[in-house]
N, C-alpha and C positions, 0 to 999 in steps of 0.2 A: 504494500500500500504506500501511497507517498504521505509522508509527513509534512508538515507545517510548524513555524516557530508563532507558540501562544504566549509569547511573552509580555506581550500589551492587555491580553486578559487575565493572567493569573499571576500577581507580583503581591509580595515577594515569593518566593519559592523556595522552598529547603528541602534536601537529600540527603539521606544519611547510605551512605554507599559501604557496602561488606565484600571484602576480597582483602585476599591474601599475598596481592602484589603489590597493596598501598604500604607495605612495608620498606621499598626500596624507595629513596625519595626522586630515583631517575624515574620512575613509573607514574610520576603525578603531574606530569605536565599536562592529563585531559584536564584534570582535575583542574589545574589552574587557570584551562582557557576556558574550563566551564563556570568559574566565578566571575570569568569579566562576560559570559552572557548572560547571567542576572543570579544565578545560583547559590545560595549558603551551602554550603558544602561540608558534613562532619563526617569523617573518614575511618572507621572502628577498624583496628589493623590487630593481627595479633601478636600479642605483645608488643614491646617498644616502648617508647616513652611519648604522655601526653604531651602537647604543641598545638603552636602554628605555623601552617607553610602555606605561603605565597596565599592568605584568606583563608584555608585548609585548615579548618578544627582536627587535631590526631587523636584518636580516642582508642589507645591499647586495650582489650579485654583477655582474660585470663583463661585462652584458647587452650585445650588438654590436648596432647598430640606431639607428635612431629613435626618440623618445619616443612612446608613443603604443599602437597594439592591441598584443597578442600576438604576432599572427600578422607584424607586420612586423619583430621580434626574437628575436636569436636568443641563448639562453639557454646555455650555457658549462656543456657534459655534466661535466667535471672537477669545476669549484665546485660544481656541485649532487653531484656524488657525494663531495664531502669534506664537505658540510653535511649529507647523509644520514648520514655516517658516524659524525660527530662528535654529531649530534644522537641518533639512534636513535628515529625517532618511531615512534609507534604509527597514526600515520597522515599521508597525503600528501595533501594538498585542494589542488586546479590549480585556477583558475577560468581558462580559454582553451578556445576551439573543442579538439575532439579532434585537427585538422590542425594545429595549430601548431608550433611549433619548441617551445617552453616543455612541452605537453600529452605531445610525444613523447618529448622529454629526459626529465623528470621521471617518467614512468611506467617507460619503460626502467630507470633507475637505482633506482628503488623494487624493480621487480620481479628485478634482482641481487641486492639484500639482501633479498628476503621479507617487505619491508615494504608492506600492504596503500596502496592508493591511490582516488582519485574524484574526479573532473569535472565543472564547472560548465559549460554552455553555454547557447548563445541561438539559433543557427541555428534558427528555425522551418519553414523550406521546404526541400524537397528540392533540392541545386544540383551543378551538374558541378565539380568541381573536376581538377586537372591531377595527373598522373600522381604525382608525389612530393609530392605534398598528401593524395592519395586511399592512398595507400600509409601516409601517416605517420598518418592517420583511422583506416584499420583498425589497424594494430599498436596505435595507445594503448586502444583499443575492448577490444583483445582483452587485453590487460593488467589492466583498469581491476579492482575491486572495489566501487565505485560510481558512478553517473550519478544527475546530478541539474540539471534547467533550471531557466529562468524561468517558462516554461508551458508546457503539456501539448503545443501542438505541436513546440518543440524535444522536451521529453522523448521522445516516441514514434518521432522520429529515432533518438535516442541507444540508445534501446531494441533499435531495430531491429537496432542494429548492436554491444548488447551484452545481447542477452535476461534472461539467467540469472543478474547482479547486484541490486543492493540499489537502489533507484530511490525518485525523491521529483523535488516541483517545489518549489524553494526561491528566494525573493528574493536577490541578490547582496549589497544594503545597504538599511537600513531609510529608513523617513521620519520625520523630527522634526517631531512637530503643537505648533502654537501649544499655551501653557499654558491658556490661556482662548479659543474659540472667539470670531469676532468676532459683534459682539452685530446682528444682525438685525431692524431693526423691519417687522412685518407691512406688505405695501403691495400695492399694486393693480397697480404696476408690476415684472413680469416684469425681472429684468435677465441678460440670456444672454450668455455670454463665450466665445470660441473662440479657444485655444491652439493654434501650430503654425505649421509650413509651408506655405506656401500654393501645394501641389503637388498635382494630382490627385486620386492616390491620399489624402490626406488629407479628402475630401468637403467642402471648405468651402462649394462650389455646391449640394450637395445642402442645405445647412443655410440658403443664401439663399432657396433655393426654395420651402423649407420655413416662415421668414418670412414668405414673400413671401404663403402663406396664413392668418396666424395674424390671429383677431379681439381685440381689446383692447388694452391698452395694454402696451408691452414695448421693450427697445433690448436692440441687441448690440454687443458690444465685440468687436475681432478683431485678437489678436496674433499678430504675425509676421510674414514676406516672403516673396516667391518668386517663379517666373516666371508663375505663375497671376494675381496681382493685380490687373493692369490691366484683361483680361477677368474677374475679380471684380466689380471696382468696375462695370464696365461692365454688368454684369447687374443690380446692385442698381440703379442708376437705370435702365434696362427695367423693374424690377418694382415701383420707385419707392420704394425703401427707404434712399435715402440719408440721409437728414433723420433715421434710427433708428439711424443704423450709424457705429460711431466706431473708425477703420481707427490703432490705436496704431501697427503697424511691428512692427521687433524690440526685445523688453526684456529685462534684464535678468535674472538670478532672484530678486534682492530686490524688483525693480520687480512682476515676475509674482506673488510674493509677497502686494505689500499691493493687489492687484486683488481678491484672493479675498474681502475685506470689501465688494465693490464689485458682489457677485456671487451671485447667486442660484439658479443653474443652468450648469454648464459642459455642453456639446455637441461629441463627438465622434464627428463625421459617417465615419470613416473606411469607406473601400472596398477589397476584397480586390483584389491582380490576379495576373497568373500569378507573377510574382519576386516582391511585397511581401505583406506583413501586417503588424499591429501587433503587435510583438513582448513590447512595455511602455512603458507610459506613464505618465510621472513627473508630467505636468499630473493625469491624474485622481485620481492620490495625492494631491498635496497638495491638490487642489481638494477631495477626500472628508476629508482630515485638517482643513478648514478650515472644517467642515460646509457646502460648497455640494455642492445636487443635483445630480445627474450623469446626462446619457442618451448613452448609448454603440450603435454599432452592432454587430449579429452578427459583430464580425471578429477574427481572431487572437486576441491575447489578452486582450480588451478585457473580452468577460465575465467571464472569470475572476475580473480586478482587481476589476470592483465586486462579482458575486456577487447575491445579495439586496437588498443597501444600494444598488442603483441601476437605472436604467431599463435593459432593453438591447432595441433596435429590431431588425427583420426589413427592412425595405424606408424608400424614401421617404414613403409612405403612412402607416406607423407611425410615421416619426419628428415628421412636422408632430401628428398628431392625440396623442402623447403631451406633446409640446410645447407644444398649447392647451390640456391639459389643466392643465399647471403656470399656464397664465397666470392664472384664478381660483384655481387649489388653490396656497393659500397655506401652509395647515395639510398638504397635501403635500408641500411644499416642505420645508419644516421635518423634516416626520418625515426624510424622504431625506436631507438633510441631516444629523441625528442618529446614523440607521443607516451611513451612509458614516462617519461618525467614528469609532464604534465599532467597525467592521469597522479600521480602520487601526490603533487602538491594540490590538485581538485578532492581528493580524496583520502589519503591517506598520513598528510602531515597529522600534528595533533589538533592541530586548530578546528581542520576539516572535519576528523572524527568527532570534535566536541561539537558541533554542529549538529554533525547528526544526530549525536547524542542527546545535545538539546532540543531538539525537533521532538525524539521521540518522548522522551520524560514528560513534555507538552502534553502529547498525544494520550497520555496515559493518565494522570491527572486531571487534564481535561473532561476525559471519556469518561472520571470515578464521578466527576460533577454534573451530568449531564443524565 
């Protein structure tokens, strides 16, 4: 559905937002763009220490658990019904699966005070969960007053199992593109880079394969590890492509960073299978924010992300022959390049995100008022 900013009819507005990433303070920049579009913002993180950042009320509660998902913590029904109480928000934004201890707690406790609530999630495939999982997914479902994923296939989950809400497919947290793109001189030489794990389902063979047909001149860079590797390597010299192919390992993300000057087309080969898909992929972000071109396969959410702004393949067949096609198309290189950046700064910085973030929070609120 398209959203709308109600921000002329519902002032002021307060959020009290539950995730477990508002513990890093690099992760609060929506956060911040969303106080300069009209937002009070109190942030319940677990653990840590009370504050302010940048407008950002910090509100530690005494989370039982391990550091780390949601779903392995468990979130303390009391302390959130004295921060509901005390705060009186206008709205409750969870970002956890709907099964989690955090997604059930905090929906519960909203829906005692009659204060409207909504959900972020990521599950894209359909999965069994265990009986007090599957219990704690419906009650927050049926509580919620919005749903909202990563991409359309989480979404249509969510949907299924809350129809008649306010829905949207919204980023978690933005990307921060270089201030200046790095500066790309035209050449003859194709330079292709493949980000990831080198597991299966990630297609890195299909992209060797796909090499192993391309005529002209071109190298590939391949970061990352896994138990795929060895029979990796082992295929490139079968097809005789070692001498082209520069096997970095695992890097870094500043390391993965200044590759993208180094790089003229990123490739992700990924393949569907019955339990995985691509759910989101932070390589093709920043590879698009860096202006390199981008060819993705028909999987998960792969399209979505680039959109327009980049190749998306059907088969092995498409991938090699849009693939030689970049190795002369220099000047398509570039434009792809350009339209992925643009597409990032339209969409993907934080600004963007809080935008639509605040679109949807509207929308939801709105909808409890009406």
């Amino acid at each position: 559905m398209e959203l709308h900013s109600y921000q002329c009819i519902i002032s002021p507005v307060r959020t009290l937002v539950l995730s477990t990433a508002w513990s890093d303070p690099a992760f609060r920049r929506k956060l911040r763009e969303l106080t300069g579009l009209g937002w009070s913002i109190v942030a319940a993180t677990p653990r840590g220490a009370a504050g302010e950042d940048g407008g950002i009320r910090l509100a530690p509660l005494p989370v039982r658990g391990a550091d780390g998902p949601a779903a392995e913590q468990r979130w303390p029904a009391r302390a959130l019904r004295r921060l509901l109480t005390d705060t009186r928000p206008d709205l409750v934004w969870i970002e956890a699966e709907p099964e989690t201890s955090l997604a059930e707690v905090a929906t519960r406790e909203a829906a005692r005070l009659q204060i409207p609530s909504a959900v972020l999630g990521w599950t894209s495939l359909p999965r069994e969960r265990g009986y007090f999982a599957n219990r704690r997914y419906r009650r927050t479902l049926s509580r919620v007053n919005g749903v909202a994923a990563v991409n359309q296939h989480a979404l249509n989950l969510l949907r299924a199992g809350a129809p008649n809400v306010t829905s949207a497919i919204l980023p978690q947290l933005g990307v921060t593109p270089p201030g200046i793109a790095p500066d790309r001189r035209p050449s003859d030489l194709l330079r292709l880079s493949y980000v990831g794990r080198l597991v299966e389902e990630r297609g890195a063979d299909r992209l060797l394969r796909a090499c192993g047909q391309l005529m002209g001149q071109w190298i590939l860079t391949i970061v990352g590890t896994g138990p795929e590797q060895q029979s990796l390597e082992e295929l490139a010299q079968r097809l005789g492509l070692a001498s082209r192919i520069r096997w970095l390992g695992p890097q870094s993300r500043a390391d993965v960073g200044s590759l993208w000057a180094e790089t003229d087309c990123l490739i992700v080969p990924s393949r569907a299978t019955a339990d995985w898909i691509e759910e989101w992929s932070g390589a093709v972000l920043d590879a698009m924010a860096h202006e390199v071109a981008v060819i993705v396969t028909n999987t998960g959410a792969l399209p979505e992300l680039v959109g327009e702004a980049g190749i998306v393949v059907a088969d092995d067949e498409e991938l090699h022959l849009r693939m030689q096609e970049l190795v002369k198309g220099v000047d398509r290189r570039t434009m792809l390049g350009r339209e992925g950046r643009r597409r990032i700064l339209d969409w993907y910085v934080d600004s963007a995100v809080a935008r639509q973030t605040d679109a949807f929070w509207r929308e939801v609120t709105r909808a409890r008022m009406l």
